[in-house]
Residue frames as qw, qx, qy, qz and C-alpha x, y, z in Angstrom:
[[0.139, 0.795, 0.489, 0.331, 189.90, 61.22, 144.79],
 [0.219, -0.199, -0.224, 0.929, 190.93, 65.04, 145.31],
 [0.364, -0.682, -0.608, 0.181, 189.36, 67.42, 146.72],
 [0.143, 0.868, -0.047, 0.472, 189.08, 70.65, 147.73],
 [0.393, 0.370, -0.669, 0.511, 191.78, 71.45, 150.40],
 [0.580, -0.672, -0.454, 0.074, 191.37, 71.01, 153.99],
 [0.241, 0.553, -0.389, 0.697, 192.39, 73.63, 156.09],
 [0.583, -0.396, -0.709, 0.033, 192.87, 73.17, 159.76],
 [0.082, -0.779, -0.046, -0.620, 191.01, 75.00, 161.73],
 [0.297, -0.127, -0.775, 0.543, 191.90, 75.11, 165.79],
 [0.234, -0.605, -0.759, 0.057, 189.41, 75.67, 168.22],
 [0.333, -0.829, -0.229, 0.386, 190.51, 78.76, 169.70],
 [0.311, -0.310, 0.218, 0.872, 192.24, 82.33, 168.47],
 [0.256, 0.373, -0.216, -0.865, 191.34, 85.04, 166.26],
 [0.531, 0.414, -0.469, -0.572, 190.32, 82.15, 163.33],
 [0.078, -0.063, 0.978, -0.183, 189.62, 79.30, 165.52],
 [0.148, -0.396, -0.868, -0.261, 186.08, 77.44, 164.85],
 [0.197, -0.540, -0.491, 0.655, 184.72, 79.19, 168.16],
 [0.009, -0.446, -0.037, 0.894, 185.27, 82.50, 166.68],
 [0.130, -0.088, -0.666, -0.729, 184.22, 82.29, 163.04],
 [0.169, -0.480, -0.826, -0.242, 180.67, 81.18, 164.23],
 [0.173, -0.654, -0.530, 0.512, 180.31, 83.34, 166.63],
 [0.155, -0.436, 0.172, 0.870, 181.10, 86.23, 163.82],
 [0.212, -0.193, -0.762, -0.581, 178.82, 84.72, 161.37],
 [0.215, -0.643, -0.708, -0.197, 175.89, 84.74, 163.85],
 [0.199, -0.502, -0.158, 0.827, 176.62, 88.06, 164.96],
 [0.161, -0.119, 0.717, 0.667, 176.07, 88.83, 161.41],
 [0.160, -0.328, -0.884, -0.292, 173.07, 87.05, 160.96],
 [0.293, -0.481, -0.745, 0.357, 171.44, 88.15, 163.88],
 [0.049, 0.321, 0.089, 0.942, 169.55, 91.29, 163.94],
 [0.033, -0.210, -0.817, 0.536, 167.85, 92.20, 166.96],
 [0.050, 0.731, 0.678, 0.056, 163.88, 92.54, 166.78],
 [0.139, 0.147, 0.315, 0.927, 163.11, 96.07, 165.92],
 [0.299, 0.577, 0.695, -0.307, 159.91, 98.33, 165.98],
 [0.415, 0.768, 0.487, -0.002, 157.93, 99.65, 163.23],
 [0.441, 0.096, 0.037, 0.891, 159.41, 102.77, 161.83],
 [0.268, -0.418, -0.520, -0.695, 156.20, 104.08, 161.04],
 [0.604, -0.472, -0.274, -0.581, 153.94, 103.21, 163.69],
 [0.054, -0.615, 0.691, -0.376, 156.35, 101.95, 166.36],
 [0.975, 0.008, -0.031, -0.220, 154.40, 97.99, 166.48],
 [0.489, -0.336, 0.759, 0.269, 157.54, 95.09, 167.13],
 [0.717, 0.596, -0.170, -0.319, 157.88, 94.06, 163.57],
 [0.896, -0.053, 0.275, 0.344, 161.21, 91.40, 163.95],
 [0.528, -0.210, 0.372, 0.734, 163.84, 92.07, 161.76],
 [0.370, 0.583, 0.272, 0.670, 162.12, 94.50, 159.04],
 [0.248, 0.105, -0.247, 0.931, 161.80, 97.99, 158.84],
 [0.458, -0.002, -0.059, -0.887, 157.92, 98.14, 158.48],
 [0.418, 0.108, 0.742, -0.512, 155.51, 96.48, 159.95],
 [0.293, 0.400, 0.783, 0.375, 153.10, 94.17, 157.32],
 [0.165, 0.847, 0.482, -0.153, 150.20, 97.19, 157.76],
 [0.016, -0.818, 0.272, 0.506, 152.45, 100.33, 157.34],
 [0.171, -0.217, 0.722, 0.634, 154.54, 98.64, 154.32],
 [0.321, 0.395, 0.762, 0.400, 151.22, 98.07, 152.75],
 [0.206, 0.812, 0.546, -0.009, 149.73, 101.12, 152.89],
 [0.373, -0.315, 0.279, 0.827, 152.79, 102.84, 151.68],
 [0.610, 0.639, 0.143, -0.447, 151.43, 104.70, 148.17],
 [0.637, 0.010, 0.735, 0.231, 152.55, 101.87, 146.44],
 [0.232, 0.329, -0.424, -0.811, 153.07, 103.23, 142.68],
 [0.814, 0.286, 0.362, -0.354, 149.98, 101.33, 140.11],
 [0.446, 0.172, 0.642, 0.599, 150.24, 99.75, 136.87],
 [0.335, 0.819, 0.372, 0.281, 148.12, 102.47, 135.26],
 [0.162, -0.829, 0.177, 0.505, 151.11, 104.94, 134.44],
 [0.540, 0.814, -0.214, -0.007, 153.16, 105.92, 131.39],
 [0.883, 0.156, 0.068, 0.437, 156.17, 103.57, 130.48],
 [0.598, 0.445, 0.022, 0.666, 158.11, 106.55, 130.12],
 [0.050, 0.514, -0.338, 0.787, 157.59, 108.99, 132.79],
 [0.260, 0.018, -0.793, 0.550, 155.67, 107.25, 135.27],
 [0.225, 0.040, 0.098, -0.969, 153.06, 109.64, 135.50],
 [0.538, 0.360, 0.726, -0.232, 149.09, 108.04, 135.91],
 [0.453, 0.168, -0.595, -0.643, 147.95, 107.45, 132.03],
 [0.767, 0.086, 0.089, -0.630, 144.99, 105.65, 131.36],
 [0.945, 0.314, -0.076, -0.052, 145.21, 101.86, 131.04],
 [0.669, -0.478, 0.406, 0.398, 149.29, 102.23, 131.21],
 [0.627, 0.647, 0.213, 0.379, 149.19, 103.92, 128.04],
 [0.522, 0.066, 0.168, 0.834, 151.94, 106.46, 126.83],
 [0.091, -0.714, -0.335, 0.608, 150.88, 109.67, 127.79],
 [0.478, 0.814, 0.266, 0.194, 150.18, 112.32, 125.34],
 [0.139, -0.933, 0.318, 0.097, 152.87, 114.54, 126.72],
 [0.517, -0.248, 0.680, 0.457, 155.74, 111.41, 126.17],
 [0.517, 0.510, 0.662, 0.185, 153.95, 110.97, 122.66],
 [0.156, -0.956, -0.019, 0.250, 154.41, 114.79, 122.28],
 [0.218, 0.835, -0.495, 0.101, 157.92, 114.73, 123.10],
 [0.907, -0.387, -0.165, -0.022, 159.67, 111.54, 123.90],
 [0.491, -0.757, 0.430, 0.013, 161.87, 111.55, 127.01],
 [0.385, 0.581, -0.717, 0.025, 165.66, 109.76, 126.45],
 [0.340, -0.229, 0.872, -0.267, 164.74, 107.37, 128.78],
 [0.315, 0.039, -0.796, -0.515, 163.21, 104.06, 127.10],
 [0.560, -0.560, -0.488, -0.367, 160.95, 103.24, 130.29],
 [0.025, -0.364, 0.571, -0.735, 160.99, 104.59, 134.07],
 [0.672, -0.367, -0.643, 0.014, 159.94, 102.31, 137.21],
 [0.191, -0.429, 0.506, -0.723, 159.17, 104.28, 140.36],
 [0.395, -0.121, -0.900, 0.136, 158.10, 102.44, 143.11],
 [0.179, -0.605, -0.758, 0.166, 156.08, 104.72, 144.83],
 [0.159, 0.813, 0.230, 0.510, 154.52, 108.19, 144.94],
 [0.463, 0.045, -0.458, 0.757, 156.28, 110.65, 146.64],
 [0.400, -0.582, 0.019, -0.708, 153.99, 111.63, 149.50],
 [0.295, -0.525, 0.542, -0.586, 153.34, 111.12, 152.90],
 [0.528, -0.821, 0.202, 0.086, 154.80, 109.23, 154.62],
 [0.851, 0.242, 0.039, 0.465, 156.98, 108.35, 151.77],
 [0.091, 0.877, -0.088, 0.464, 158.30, 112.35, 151.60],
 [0.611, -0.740, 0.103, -0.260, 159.34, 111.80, 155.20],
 [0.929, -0.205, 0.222, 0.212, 161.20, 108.64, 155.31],
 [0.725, 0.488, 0.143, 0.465, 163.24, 109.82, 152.13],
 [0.019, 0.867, -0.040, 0.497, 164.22, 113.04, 153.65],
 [0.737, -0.611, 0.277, -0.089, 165.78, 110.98, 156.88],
 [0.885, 0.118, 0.228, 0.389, 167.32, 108.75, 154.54],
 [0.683, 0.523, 0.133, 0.492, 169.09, 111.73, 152.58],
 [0.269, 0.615, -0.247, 0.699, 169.83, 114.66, 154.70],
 [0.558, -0.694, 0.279, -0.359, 169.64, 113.19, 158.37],
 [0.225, 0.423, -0.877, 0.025, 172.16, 110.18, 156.88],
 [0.544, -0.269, 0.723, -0.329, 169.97, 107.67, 158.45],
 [0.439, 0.462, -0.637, -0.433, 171.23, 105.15, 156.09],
 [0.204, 0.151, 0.958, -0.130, 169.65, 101.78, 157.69],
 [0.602, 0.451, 0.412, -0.515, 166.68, 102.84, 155.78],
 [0.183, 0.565, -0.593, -0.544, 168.81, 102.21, 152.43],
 [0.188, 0.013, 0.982, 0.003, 167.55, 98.04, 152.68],
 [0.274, 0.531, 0.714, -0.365, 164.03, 98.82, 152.79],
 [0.383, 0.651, -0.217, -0.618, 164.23, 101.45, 149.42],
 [0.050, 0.315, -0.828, -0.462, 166.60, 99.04, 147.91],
 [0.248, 0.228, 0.941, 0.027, 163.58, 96.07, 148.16],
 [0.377, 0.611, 0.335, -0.611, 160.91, 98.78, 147.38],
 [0.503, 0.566, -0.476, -0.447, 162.43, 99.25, 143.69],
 [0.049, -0.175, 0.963, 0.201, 163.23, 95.33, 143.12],
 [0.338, 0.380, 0.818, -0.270, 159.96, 94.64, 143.82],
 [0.561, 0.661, 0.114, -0.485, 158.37, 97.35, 141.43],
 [0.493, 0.516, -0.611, -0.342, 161.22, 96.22, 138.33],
 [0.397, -0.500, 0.767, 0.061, 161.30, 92.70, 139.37],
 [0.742, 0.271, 0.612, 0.044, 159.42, 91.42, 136.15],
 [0.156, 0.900, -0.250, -0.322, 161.29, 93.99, 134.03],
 [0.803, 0.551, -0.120, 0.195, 164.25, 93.14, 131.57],
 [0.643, -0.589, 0.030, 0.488, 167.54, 92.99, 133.75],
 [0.440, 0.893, -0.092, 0.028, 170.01, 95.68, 132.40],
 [0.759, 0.335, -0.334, 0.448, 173.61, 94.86, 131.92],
 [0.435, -0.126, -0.539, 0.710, 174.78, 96.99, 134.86],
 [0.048, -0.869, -0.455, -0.188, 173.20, 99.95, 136.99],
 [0.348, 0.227, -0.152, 0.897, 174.65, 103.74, 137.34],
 [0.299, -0.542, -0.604, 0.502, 173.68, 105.85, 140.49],
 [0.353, 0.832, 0.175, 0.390, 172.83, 109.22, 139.61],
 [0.528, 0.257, -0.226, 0.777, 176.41, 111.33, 140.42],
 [0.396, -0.872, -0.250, 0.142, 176.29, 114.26, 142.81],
 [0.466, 0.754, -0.242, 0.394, 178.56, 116.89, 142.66],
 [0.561, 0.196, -0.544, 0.593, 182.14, 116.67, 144.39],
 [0.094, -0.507, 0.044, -0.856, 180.37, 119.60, 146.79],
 [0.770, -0.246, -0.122, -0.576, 177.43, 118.01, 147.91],
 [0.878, -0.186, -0.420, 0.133, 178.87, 114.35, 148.53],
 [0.389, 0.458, -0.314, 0.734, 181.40, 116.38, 150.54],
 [0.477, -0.362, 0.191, -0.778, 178.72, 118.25, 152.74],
 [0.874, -0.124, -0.219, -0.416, 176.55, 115.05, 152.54],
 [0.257, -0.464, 0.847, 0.028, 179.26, 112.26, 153.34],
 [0.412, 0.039, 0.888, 0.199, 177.35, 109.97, 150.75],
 [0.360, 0.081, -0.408, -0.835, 175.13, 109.61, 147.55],
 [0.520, 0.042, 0.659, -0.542, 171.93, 108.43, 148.45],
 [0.656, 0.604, -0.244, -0.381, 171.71, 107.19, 145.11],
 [0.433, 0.333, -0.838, 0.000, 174.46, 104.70, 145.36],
 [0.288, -0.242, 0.727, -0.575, 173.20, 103.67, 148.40],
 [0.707, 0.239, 0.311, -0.588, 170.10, 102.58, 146.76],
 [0.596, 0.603, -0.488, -0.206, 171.99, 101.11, 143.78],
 [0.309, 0.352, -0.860, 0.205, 174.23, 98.88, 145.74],
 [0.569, 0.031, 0.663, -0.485, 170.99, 97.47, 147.91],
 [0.810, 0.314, 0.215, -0.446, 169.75, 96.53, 144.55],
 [0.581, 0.557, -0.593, -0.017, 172.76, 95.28, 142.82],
 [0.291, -0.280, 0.751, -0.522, 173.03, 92.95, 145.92],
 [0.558, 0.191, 0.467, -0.658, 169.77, 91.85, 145.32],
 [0.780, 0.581, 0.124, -0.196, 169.75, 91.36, 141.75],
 [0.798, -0.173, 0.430, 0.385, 173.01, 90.49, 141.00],
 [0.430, 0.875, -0.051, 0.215, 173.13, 93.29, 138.32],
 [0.630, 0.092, -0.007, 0.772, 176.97, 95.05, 138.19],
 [0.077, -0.947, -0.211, 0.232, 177.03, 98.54, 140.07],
 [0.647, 0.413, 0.127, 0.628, 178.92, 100.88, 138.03],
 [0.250, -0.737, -0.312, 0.545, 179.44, 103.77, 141.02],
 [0.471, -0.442, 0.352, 0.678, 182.23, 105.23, 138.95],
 [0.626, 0.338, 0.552, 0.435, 180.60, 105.62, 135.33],
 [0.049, 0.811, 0.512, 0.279, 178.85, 108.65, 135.78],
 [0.404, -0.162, -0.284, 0.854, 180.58, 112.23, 136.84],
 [0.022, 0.845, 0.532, 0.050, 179.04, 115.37, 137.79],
 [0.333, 0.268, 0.061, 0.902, 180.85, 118.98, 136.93],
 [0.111, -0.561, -0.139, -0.809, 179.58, 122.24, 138.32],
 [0.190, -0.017, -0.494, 0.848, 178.26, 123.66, 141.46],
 [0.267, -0.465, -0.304, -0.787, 174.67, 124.92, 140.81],
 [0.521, -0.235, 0.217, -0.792, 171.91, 125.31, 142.60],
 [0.297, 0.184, 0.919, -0.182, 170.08, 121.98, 144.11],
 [0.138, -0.357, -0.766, -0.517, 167.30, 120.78, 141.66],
 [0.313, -0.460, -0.772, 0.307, 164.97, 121.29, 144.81],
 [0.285, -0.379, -0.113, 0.873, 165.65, 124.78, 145.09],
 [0.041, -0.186, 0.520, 0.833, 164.27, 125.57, 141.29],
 [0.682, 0.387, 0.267, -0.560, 161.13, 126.18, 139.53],
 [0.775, 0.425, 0.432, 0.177, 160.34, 123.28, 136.91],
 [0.474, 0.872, -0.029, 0.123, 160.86, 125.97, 134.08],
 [0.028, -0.905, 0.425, -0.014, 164.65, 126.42, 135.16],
 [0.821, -0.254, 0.508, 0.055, 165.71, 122.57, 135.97],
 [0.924, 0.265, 0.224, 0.158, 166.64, 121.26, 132.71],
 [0.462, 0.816, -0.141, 0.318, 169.09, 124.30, 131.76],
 [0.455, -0.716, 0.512, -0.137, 170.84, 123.80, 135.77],
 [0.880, -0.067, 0.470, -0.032, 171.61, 120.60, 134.54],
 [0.807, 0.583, 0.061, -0.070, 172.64, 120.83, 131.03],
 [0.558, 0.645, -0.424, 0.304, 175.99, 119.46, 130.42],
 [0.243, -0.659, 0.511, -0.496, 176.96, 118.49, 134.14],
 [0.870, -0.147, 0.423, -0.206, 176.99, 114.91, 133.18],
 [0.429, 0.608, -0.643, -0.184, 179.91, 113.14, 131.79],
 [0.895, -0.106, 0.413, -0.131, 179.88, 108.84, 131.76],
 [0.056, 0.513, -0.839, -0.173, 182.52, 106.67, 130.80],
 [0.739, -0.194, 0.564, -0.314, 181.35, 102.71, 129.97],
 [0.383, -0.188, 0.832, 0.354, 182.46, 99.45, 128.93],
 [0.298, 0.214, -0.728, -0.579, 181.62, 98.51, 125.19],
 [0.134, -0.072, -0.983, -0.106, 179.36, 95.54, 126.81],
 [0.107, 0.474, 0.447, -0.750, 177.21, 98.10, 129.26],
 [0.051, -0.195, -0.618, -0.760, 174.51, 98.45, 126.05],
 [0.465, -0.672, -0.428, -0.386, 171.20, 98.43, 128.75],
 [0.129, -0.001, -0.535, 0.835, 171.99, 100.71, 131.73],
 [0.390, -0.807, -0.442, 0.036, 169.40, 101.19, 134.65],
 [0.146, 0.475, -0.225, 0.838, 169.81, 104.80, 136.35],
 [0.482, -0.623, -0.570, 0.232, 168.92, 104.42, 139.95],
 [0.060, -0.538, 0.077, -0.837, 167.74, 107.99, 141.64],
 [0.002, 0.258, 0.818, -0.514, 165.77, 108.32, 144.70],
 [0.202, 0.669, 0.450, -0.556, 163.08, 110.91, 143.73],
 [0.189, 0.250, 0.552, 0.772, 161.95, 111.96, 139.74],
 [0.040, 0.660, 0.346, -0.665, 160.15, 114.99, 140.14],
 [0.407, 0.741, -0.178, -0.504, 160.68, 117.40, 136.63],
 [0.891, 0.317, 0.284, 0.159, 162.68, 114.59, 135.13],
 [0.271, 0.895, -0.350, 0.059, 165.20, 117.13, 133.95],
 [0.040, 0.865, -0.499, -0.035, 167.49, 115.48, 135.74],
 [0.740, 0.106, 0.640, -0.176, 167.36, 112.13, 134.71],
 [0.686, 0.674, 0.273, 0.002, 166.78, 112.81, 131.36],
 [0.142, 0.830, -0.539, -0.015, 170.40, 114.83, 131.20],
 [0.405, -0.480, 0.772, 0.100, 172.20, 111.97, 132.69],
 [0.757, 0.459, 0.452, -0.108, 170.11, 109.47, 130.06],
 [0.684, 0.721, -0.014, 0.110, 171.31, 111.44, 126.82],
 [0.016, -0.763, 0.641, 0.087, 175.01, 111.57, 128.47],
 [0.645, -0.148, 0.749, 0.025, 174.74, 107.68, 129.02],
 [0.742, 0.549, 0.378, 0.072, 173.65, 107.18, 125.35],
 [0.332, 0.932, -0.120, 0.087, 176.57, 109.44, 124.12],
 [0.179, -0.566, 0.805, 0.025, 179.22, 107.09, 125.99],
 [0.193, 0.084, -0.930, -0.299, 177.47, 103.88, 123.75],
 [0.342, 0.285, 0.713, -0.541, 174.35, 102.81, 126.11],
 [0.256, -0.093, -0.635, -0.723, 171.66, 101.99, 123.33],
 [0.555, -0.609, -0.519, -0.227, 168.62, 101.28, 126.30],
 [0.305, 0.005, -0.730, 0.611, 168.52, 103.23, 129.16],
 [0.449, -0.557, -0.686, -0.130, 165.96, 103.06, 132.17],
 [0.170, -0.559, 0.488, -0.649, 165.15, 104.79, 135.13],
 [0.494, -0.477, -0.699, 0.201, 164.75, 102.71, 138.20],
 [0.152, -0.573, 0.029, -0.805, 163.01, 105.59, 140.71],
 [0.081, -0.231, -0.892, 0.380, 162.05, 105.08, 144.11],
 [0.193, 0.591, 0.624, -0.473, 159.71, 107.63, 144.24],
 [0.231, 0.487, 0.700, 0.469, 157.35, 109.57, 142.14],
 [0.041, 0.368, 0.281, -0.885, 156.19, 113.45, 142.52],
 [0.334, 0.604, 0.705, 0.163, 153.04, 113.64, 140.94],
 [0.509, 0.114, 0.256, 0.814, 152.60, 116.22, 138.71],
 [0.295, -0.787, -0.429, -0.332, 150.09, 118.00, 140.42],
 [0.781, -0.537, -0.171, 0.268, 151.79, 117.80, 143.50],
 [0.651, -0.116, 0.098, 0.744, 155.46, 118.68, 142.29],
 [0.069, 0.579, 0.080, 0.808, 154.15, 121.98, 140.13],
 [0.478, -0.801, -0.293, -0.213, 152.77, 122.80, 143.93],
 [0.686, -0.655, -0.083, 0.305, 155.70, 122.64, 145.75],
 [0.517, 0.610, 0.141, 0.584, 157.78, 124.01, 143.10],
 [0.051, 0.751, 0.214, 0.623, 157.02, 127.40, 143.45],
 [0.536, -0.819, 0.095, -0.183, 157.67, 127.40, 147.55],
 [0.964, 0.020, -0.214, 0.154, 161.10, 125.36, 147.07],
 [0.246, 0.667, -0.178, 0.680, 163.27, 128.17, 147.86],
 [0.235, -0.706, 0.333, -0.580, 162.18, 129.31, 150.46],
 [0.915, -0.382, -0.033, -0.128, 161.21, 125.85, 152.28],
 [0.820, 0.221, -0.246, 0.468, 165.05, 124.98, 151.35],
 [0.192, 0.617, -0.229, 0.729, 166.42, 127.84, 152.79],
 [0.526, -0.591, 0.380, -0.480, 164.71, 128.02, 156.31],
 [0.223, 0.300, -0.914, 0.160, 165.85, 124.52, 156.46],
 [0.685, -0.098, 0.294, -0.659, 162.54, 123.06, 156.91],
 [0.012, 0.055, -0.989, 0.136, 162.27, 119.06, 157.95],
 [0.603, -0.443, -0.484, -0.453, 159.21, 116.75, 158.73],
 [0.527, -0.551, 0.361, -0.537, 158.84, 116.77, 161.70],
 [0.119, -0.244, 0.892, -0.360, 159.83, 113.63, 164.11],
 [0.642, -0.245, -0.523, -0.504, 157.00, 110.74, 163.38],
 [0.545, -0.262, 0.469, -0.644, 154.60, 109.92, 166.43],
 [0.197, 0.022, -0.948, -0.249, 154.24, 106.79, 166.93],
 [0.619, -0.406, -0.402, -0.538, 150.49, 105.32, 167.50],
 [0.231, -0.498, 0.637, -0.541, 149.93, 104.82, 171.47],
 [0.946, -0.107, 0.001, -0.306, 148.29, 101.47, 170.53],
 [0.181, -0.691, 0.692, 0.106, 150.83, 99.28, 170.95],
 [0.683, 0.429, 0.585, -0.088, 148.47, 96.44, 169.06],
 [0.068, -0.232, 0.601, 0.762, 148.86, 98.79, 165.98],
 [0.354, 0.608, 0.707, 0.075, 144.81, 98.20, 165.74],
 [0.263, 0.784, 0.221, -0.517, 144.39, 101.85, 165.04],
 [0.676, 0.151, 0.369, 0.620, 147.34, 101.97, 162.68],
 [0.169, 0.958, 0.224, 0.062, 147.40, 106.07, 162.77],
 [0.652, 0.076, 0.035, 0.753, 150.39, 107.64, 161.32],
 [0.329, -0.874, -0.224, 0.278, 150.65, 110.73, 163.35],
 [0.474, 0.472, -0.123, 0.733, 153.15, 113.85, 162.64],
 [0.375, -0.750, -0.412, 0.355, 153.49, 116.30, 165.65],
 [0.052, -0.842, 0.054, 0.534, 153.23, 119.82, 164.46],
 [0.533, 0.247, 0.530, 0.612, 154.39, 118.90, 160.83],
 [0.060, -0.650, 0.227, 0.723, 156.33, 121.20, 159.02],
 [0.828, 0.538, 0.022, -0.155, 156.38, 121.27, 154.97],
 [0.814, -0.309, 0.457, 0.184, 158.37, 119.59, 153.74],
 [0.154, 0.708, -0.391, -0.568, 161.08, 121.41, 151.16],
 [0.855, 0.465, -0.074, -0.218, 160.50, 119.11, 147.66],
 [0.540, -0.324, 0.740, 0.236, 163.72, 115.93, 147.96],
 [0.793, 0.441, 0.417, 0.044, 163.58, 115.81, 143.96],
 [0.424, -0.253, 0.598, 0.631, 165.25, 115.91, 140.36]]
C-alpha cells in the first residue's frame, strides 16, 4: 500500500524533531496577559470576560443599510429616502468609550496586537450573515500608509479572512489623491473629498464583496469605494464595520475635528482599576483628553 512519503527526520539541527516542536510550541504558547481595559489576568485574551462584555456591543435594532438604531431593525426612513450603494452594513460596535480609545491605539500608536481582538469583534457580529466571495480593505492613500507604516483596515481584513476562510483581496482597491483626512472634515464636505479617489480592479468570480473599514462615521467614505466596487463588476457589496459613530454623536464631533486633529489630541493612557479582583470593574481615564473623531 503507498503512502504518503516518509521523510527522515534526525533528532538534532536546525530541522531535527527537537527543534520543530520546540518552534511549534513557541508558537502556540502565549504568555498569560492582563486585561487591557481594566488590568485583571485574563490568560491568553485581550479582555477580560467583564470588560469584553460591556464593550457597546452594536444591537439588532438598526438599519440593514447604515447601521444606524431604527425601530425593530427596520430600514430607516433616511436609507428609504435615499438608498446607500451598499446592500447591508455590519458594525460591531458603537464607537464610544472605551471603544474610541482602543481604536485610536490600534491606528495611530501602531499597537497592532489589538488587530485579533477587532478581527473576532466583526466575525462575531457577521457570523450568521451570507459569506461574500472575497473581502477588500478600504485603500489608504500611498501618503498616509507611508506616514502610518500600515492600513489598519487590512489589518482587520486579514484577522477575518483567517477566521473565515473568505479570500483577502489587499490589492483590489487603489486610492489616488492626497486630501484632507475624512476626520478633519465637516459631514457636509466628506463625500466630495472622496469623490473619485477609488479605483478597484476584480476577478469576474468576486460578484459579493465585503468592505472591511474600522470606523463608519458619514458613510461617505464607504459608499465611494461601494459604487467603485460595483463599476469593476461586484453586483452585492457589504460593509463589514467595526465600529459605529452614532449620528448624534458624529454630527458633535464633527464640527471640533479640525482643531482636535491638529493639536494632536489622544485619549489619554487607560488607568487601570486598583482592584486587582476586578470586583469594581471601573474603567478609569486620567485627565482624558477628547478625542479627535477616528472615522470615514
Amino acid at each position: 500500500m503507498n503512502g504518503p512519503p516518509v521523510v527522515a527526520i534526525e533528532a538534532n539541527g536546525p530541522d531535527g524533531a527537537l527543534s520543530v516542536l520546540w518552534r511549534l510550541a513557541r508558537r502556540l504558547w502565549v504568555p498569560p496577559q492582563d486585561c487591557r481595559l481594566c488590568g485583571v489576568r485574563c490568560g491568553r485574551t485581550m479582555l477580560c470576560p467583564a470588560c469584553f462584555d460591556a464593550l457597546p456591543h452594536a444591537t439588532a435594532h438598526v438599519c440593514p443599510l447604515c447601521a444606524l438604531p431604527s425601530p425593530a431593525g427596520a430600514v430607516c426612513g433616511a436609507c428609504r429616502r435615499q438608498p446607500p450603494p451598499l446592500d447591508a452594513v455590519h458594525a460591531a460596535l458603537d464607537y464610544r468609550w472605551p471603544v474610541d480609545g482602543l481604536v485610536h491605539s490600534f491606528k495611530y500608536r501602531g499597537e497592532l496586537g489589538l488587530a485579533p481582538l477587532f478581527g473576532a469583534l466583526v466575525a462575531q457580529r457577521v457570523g450568521q450573515s451570507p459569506m461574500p466571495d472575497a473581502l477588500v480593505p478600504v485603500p489608504i492613500s500611498r501618503r498616509r500608509l507611508r506616514e502610518r507604516g500600515f492600513n489598519q483596515s487590512v489589518e482587520i481584513a486579514r484577522q477575518l479572512a483567517r477566521r473565515l476562510g473568505l479570500p483577502l483581496l489587499a490589492g483590489a482597491a487603489g486610492r489616488s489623491g492626497n486630501g484632507p483626512a475624512q476626520a478633519t472634515l465637516p459631514w457636509a464636505q466628506r463625500a466630495a473629498n472622496v469623490a473619485g479617489t477609488f479605483h478597484c480592479r476584480l476577478d469576474t468570480a468576486c460578484r459579493h464583496v465585503a468592505l472591511v473599514d474600522d470606523v463608519m462615521t458619514s458613510g461617505a467614505t464607504v459608499h465611494e469605494l461601494a459604487r467603485a466596487l460595483r463599476a469593476a463588476g461586484a453586483t452585492r457589496v457589504v460593509g463589514w464595520i467595526l465600529a459605529r459613530t452614532p449620528a448624534a454623536h458624529g454630527a458633535a464631533v464633527a464640527s471640533t475635528a479640525s482643531a482636535s486633529a491638529s493639536a494632536g489630541l489622544v485619549p489619554a493612557s487607560t488607568v487601570r482599576s486598583p482592584d486587582p479582583s476586578g470586583a469594581a470593574r471601573t474603567l478609569l481615564h486620567a485627565g482624558r483628553q477628547p478625542v479627535p473623531p477616528c472615522s470615514t
